[in-house]
N, CA and C atoms as a LAMMPS dump frame, in Angstrom:
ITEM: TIMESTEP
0
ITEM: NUMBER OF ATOMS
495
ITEM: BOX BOUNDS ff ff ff
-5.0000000000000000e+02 5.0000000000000000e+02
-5.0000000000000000e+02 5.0000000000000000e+02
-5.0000000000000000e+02 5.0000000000000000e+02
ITEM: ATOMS id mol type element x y z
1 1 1 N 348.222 -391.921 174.569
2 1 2 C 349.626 -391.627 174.681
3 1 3 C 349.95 -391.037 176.053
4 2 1 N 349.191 -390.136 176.348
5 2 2 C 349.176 -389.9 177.391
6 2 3 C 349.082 -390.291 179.052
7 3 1 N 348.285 -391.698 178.918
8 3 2 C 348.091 -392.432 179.81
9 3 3 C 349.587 -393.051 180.233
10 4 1 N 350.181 -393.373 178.991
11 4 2 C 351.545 -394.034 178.782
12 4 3 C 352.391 -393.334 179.584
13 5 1 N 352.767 -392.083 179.195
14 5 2 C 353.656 -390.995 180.056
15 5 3 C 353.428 -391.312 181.574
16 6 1 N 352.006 -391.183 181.87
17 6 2 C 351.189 -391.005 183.058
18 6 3 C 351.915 -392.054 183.961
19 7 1 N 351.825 -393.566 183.077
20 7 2 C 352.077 -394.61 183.598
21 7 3 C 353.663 -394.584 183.752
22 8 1 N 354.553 -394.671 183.093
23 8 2 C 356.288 -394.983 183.254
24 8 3 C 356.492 -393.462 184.136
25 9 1 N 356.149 -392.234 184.229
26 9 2 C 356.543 -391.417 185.313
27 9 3 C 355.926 -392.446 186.513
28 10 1 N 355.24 -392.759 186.762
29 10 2 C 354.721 -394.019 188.177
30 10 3 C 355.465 -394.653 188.627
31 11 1 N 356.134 -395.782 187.539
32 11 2 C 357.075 -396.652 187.181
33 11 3 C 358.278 -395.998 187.888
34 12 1 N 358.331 -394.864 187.306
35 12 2 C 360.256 -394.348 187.457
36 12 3 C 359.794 -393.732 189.07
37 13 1 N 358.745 -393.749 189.383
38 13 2 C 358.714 -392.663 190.512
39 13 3 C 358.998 -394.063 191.33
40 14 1 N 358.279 -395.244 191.79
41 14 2 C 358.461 -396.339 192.051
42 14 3 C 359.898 -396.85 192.304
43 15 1 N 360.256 -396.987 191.341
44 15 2 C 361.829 -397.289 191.244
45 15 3 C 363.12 -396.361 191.321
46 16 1 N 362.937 -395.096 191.159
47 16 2 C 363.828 -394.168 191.824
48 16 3 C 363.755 -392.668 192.116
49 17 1 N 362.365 -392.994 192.499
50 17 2 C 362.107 -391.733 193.618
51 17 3 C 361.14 -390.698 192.605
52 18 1 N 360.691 -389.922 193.785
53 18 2 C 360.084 -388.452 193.267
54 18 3 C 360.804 -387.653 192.721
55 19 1 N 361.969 -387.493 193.061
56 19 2 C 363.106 -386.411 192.204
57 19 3 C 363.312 -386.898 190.935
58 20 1 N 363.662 -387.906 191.047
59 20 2 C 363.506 -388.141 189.278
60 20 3 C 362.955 -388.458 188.422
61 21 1 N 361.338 -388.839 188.791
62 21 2 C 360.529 -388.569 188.25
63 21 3 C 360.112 -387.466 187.826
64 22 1 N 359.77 -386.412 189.169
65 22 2 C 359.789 -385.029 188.455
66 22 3 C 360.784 -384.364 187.28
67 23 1 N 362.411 -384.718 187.673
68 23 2 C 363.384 -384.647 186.568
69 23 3 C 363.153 -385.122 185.052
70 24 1 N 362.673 -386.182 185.134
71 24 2 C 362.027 -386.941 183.899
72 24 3 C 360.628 -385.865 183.064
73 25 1 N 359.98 -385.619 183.796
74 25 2 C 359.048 -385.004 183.416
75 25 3 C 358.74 -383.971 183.207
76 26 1 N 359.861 -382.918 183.842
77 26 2 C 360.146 -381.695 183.06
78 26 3 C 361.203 -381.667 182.041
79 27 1 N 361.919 -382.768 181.504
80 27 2 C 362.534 -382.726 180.593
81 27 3 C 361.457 -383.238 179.632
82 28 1 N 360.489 -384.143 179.993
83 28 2 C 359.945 -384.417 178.692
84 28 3 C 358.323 -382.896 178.461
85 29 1 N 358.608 -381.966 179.367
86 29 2 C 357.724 -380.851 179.33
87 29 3 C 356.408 -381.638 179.519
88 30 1 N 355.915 -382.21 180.879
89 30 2 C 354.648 -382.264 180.795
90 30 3 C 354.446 -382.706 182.079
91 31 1 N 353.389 -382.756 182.684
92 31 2 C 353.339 -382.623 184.187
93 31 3 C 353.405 -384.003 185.169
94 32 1 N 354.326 -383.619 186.102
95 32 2 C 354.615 -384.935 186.951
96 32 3 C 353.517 -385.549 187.377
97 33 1 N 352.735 -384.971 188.013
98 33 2 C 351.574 -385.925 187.95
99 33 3 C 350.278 -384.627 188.121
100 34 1 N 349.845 -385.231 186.489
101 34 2 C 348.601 -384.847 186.2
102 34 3 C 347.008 -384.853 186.829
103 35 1 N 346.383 -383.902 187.106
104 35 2 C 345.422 -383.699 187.672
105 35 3 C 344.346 -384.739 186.949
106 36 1 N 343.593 -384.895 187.375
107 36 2 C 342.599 -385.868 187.117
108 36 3 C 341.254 -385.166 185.756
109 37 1 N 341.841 -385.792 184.823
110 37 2 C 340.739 -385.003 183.794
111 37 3 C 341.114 -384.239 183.277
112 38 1 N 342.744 -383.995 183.753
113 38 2 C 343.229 -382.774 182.417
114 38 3 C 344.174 -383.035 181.616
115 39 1 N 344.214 -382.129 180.345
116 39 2 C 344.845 -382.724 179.257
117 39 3 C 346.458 -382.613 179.119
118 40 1 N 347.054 -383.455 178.88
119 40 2 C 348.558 -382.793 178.816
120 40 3 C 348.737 -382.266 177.656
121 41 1 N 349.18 -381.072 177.78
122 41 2 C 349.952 -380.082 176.812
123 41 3 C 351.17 -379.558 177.031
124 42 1 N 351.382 -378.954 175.866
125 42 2 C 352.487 -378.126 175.542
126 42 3 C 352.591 -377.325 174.401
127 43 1 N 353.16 -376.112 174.839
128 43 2 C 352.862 -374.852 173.954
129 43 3 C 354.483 -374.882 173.198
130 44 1 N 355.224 -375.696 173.779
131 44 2 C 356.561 -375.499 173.179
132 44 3 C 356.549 -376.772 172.441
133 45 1 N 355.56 -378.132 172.347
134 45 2 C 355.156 -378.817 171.098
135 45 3 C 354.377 -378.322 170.352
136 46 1 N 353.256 -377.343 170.648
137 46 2 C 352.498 -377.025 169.224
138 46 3 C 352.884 -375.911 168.799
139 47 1 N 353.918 -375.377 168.774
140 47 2 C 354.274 -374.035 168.216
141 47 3 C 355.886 -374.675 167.437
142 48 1 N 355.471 -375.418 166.438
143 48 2 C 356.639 -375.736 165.688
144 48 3 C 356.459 -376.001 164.015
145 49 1 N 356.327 -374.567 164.08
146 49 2 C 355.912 -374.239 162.626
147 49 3 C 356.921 -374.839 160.978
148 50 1 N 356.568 -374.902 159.986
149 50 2 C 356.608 -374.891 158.843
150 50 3 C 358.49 -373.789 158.678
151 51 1 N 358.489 -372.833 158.844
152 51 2 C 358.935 -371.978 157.959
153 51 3 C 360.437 -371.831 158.873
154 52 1 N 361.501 -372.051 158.805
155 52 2 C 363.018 -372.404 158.985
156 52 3 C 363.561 -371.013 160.171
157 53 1 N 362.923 -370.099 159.519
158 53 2 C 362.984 -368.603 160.217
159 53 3 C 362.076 -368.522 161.377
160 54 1 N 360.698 -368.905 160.971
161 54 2 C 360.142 -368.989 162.396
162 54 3 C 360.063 -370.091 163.912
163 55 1 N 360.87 -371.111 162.99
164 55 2 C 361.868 -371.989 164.206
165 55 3 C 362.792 -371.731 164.412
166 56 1 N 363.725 -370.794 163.96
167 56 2 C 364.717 -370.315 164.567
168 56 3 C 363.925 -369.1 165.497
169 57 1 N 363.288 -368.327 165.293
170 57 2 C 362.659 -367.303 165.95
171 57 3 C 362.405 -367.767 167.527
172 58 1 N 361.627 -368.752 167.256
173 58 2 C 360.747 -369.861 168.815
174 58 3 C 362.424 -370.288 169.785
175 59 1 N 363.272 -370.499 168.445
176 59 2 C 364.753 -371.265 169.616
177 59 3 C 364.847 -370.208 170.19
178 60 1 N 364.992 -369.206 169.289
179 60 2 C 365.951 -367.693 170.032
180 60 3 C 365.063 -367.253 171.076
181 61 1 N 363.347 -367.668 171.33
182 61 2 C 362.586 -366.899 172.244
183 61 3 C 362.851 -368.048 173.104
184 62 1 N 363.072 -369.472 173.293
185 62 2 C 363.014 -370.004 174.299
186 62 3 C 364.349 -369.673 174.929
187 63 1 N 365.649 -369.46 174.374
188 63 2 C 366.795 -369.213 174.456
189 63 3 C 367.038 -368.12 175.312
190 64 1 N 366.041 -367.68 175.071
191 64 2 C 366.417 -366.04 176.054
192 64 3 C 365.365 -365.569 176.804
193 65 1 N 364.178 -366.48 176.927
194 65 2 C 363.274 -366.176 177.964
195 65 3 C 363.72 -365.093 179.34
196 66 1 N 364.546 -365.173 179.465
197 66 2 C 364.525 -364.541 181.068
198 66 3 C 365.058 -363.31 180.928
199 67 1 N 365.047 -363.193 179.692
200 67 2 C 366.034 -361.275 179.023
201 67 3 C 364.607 -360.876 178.52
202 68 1 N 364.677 -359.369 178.476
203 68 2 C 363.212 -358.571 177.836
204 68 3 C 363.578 -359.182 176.086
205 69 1 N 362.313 -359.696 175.807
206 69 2 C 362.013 -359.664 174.214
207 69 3 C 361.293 -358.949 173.491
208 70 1 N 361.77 -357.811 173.177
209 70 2 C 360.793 -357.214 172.091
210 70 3 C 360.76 -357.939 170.84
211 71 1 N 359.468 -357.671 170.39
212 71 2 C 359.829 -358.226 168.816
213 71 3 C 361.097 -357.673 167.643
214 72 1 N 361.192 -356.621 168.237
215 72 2 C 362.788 -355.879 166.88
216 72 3 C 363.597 -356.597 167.389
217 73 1 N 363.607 -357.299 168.711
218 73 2 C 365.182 -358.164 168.931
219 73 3 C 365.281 -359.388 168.321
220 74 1 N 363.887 -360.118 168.222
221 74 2 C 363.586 -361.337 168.178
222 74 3 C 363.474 -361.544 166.01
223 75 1 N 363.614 -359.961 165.884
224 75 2 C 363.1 -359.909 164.302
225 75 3 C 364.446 -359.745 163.912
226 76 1 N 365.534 -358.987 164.433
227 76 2 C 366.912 -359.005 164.154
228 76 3 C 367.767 -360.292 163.971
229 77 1 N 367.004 -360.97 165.424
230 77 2 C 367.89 -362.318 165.406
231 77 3 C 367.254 -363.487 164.156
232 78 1 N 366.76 -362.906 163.367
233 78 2 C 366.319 -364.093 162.237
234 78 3 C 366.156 -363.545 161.096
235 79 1 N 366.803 -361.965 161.08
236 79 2 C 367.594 -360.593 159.959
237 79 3 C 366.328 -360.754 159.178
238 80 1 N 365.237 -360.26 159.509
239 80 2 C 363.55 -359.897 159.222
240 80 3 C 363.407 -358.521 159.663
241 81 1 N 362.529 -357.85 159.21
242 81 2 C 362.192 -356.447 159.657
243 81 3 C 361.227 -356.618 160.537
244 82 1 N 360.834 -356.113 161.77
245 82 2 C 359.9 -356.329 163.136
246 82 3 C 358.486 -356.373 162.015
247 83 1 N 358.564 -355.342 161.526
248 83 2 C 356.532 -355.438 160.892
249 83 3 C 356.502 -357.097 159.82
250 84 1 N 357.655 -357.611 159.073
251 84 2 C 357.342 -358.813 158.026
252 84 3 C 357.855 -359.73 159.264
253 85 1 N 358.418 -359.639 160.462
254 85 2 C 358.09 -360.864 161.444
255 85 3 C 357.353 -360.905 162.278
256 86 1 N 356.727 -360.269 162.103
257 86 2 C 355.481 -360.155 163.181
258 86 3 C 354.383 -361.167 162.612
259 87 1 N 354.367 -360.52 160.791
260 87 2 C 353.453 -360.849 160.214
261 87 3 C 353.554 -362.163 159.856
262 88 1 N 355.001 -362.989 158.975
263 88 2 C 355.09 -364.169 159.179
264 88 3 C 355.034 -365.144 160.115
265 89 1 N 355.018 -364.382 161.251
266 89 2 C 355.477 -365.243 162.611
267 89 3 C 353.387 -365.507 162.913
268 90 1 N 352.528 -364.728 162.584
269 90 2 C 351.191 -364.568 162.673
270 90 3 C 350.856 -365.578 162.067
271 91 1 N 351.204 -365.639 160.703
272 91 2 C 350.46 -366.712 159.63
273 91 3 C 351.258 -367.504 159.866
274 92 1 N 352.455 -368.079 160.398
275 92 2 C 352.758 -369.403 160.671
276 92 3 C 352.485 -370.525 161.652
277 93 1 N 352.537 -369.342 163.052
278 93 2 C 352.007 -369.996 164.156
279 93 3 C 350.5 -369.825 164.864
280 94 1 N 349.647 -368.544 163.874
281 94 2 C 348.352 -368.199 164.416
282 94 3 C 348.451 -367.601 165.67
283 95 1 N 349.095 -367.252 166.124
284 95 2 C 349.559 -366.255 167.309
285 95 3 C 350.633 -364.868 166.95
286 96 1 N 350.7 -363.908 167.774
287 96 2 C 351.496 -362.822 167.746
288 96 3 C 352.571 -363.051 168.302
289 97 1 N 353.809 -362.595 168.049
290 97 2 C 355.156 -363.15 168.793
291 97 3 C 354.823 -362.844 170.53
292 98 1 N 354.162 -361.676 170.85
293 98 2 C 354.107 -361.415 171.999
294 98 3 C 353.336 -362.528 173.023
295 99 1 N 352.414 -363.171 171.795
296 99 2 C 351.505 -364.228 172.691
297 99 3 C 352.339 -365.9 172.978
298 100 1 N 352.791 -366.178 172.165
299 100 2 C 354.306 -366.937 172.122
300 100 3 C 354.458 -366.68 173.023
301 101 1 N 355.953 -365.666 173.041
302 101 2 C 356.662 -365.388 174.314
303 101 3 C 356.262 -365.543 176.006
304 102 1 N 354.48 -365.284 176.125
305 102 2 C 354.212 -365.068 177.378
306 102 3 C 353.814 -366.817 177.335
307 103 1 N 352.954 -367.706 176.462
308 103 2 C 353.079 -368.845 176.789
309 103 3 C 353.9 -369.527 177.012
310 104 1 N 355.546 -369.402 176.027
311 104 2 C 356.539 -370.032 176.426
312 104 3 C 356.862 -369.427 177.943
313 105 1 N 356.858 -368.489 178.69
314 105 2 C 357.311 -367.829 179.551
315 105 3 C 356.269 -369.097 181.131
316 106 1 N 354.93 -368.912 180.553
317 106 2 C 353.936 -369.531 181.703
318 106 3 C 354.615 -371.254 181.624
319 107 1 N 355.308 -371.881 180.546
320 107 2 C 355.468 -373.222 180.241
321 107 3 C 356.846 -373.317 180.973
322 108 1 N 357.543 -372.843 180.715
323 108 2 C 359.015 -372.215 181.693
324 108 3 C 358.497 -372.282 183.212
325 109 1 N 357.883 -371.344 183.462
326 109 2 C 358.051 -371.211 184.893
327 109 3 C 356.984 -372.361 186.038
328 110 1 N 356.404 -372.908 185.44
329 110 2 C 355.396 -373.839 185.982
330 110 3 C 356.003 -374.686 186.605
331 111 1 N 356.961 -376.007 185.654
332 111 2 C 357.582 -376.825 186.582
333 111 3 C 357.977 -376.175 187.977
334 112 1 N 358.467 -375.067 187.727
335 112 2 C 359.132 -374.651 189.64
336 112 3 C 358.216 -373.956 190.143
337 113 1 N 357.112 -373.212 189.839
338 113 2 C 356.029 -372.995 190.556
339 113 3 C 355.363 -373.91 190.82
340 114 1 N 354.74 -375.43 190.52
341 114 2 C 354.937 -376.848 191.105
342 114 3 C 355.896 -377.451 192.294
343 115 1 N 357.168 -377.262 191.887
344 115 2 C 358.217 -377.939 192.208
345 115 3 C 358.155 -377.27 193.812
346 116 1 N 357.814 -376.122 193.716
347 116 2 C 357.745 -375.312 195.046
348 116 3 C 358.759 -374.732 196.081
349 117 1 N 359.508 -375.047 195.52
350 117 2 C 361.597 -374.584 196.057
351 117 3 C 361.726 -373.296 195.824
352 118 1 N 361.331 -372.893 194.671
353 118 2 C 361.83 -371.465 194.866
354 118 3 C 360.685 -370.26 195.117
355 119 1 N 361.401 -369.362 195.725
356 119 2 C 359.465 -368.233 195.165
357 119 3 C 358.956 -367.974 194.357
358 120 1 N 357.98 -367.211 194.307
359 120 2 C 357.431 -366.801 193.485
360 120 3 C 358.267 -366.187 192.211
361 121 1 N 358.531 -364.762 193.193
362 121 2 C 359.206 -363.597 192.878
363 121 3 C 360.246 -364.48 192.461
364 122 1 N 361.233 -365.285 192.207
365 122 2 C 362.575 -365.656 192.174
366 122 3 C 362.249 -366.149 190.646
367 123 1 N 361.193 -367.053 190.254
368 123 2 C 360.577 -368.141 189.582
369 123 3 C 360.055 -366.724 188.497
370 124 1 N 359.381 -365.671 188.797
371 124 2 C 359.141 -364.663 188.145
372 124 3 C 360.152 -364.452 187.061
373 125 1 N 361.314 -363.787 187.899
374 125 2 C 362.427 -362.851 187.33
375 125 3 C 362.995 -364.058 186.518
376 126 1 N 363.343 -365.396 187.138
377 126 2 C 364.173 -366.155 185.983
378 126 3 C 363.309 -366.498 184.661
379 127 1 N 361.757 -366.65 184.819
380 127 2 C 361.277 -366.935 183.747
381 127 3 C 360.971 -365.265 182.51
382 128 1 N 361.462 -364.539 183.044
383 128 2 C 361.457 -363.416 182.053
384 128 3 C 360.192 -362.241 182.664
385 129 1 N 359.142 -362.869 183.373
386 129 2 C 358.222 -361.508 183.705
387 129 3 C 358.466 -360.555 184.885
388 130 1 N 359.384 -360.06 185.324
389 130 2 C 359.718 -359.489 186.303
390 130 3 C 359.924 -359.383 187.369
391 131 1 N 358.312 -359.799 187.733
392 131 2 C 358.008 -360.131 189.043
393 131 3 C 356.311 -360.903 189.165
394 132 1 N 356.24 -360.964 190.121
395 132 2 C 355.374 -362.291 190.695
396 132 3 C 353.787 -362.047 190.221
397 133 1 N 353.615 -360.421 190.015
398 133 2 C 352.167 -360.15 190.198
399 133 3 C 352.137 -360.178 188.177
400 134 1 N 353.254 -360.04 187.299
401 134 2 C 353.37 -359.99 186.037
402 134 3 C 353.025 -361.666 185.743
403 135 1 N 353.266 -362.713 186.274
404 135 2 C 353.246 -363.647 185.964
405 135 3 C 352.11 -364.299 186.076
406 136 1 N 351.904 -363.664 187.534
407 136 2 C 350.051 -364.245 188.18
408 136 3 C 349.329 -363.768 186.831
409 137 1 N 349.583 -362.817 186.892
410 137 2 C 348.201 -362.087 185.412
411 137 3 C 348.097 -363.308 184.285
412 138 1 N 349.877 -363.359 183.563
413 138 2 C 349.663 -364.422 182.648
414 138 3 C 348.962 -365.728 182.755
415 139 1 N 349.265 -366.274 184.503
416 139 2 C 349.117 -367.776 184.15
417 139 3 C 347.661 -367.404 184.585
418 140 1 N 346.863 -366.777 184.773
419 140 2 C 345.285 -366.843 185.093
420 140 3 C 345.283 -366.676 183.868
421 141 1 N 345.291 -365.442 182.693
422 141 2 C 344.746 -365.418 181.364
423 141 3 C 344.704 -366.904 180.461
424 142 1 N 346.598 -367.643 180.735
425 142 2 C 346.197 -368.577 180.269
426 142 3 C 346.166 -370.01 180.809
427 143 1 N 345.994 -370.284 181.872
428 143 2 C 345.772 -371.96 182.623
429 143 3 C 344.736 -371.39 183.144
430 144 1 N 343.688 -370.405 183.704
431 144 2 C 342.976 -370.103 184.742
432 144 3 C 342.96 -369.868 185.862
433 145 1 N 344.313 -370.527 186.447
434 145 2 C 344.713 -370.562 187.943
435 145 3 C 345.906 -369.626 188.396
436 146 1 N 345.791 -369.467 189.465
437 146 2 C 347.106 -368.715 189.663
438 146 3 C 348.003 -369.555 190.347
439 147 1 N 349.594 -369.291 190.279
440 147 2 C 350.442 -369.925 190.6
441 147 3 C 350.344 -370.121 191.854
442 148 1 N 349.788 -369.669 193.211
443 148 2 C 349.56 -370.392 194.472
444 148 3 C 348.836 -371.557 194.434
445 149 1 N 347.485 -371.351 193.59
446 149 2 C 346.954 -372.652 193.531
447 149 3 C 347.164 -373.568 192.457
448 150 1 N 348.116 -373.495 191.685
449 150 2 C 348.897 -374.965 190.946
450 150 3 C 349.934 -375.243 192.143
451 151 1 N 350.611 -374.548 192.932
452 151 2 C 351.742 -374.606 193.95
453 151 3 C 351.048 -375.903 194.85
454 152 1 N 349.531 -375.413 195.116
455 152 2 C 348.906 -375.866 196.523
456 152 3 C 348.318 -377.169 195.933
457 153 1 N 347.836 -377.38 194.181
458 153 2 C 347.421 -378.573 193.657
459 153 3 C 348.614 -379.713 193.793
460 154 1 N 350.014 -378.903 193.563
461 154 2 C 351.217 -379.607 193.066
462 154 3 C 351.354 -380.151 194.874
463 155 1 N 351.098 -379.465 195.96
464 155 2 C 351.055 -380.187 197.063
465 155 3 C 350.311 -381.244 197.65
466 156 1 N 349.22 -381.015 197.125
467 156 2 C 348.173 -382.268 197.492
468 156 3 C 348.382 -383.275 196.81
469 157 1 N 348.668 -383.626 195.238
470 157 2 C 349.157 -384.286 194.894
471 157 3 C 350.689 -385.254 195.114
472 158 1 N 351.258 -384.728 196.458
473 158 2 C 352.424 -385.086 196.594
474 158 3 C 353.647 -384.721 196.292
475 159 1 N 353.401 -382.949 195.413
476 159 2 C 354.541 -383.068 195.215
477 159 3 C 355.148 -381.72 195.689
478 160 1 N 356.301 -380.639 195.8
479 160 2 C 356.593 -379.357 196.115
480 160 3 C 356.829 -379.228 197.41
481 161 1 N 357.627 -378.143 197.932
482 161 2 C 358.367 -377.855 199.322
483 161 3 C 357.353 -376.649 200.006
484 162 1 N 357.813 -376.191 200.632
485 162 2 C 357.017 -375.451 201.69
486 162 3 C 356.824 -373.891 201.296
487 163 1 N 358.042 -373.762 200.152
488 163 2 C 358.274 -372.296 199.177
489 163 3 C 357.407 -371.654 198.932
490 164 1 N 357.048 -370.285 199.698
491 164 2 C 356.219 -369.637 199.187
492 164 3 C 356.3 -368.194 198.008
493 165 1 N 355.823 -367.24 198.336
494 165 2 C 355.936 -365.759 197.391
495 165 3 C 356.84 -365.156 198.782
């Protein structure tokens, strides 16, 4: 399936450019052009649980990424008490809301830490972690890399502006 994606982003890049290919491919959440040997994912496809409350929970956290989320806000907005949404939100998705939030947060801010237009720091604050050195932490815990070097992969590969931190 994946090869497929791989292939019509080519196609569209071919026929009308790098911008909209990349456009294409962060709407369909997955990477304009994939590194060689790695898998495409998405944390905002496998976190789409069973239970009506804890997909409304995931809208309201993608919804407001760039505002502080505690869990009592995120437990209000789906009229749950913070300790029984914590706990449903655990056994539905096998994660803690807090671990959610920071993956949706690293899945958010990637395309433009790729894309390479904006800074760091800018790309930080809109994706919800503050600032630049809050985000580095996340995306090493979870991609391994830090956002200079997906910036500097996303360049060799052809794609991103000169934008640094």
């Amino acid at each position: 399936m994946t090869a497929g994606i791989d292939m019509v982003l080519a196609l569209i890049e071919d026929d009308l450019g790098r911008d909209v290919a990349r456009a294409v491919a962060r709407m369909l959440v997955v990477y304009y052009r994939r590194p060689g040997g790695q898998m495409q994912y998405s944390s905002l496809l496998e976190l789409d649980p069973q239970s009506d409350r804890i997909g409304a929970a995931l809208a309201f956290m993608r919804q407001h990424l760039a505002e502080p989320l505690s869990i009592g806000r995120v437990a209000d907005a789906v009229h749950l008490s913070p300790r029984q949404f914590a706990r449903a939100f655990l056994q539905s998705t096998g994660m803690t809301p807090a671990k959610a939030i920071e993956r949706l947060r690293v899945e958010a801010a990637r395309p433009s830490v790729e894309d390479g237009r904006e800074t760091l720091d800018g790309i930080a604050r809109k994706s919800g972690f503050g600032d630049a050195d809050r985000m580095r932490d996340s995306f090493v815990r979870l991609l391994g890399q830090t956002p200079q070097s997906l910036r500097s992969l996303a360049r060799q590969t052809g794609g991103g502006s000169k934008a640094e931190r």
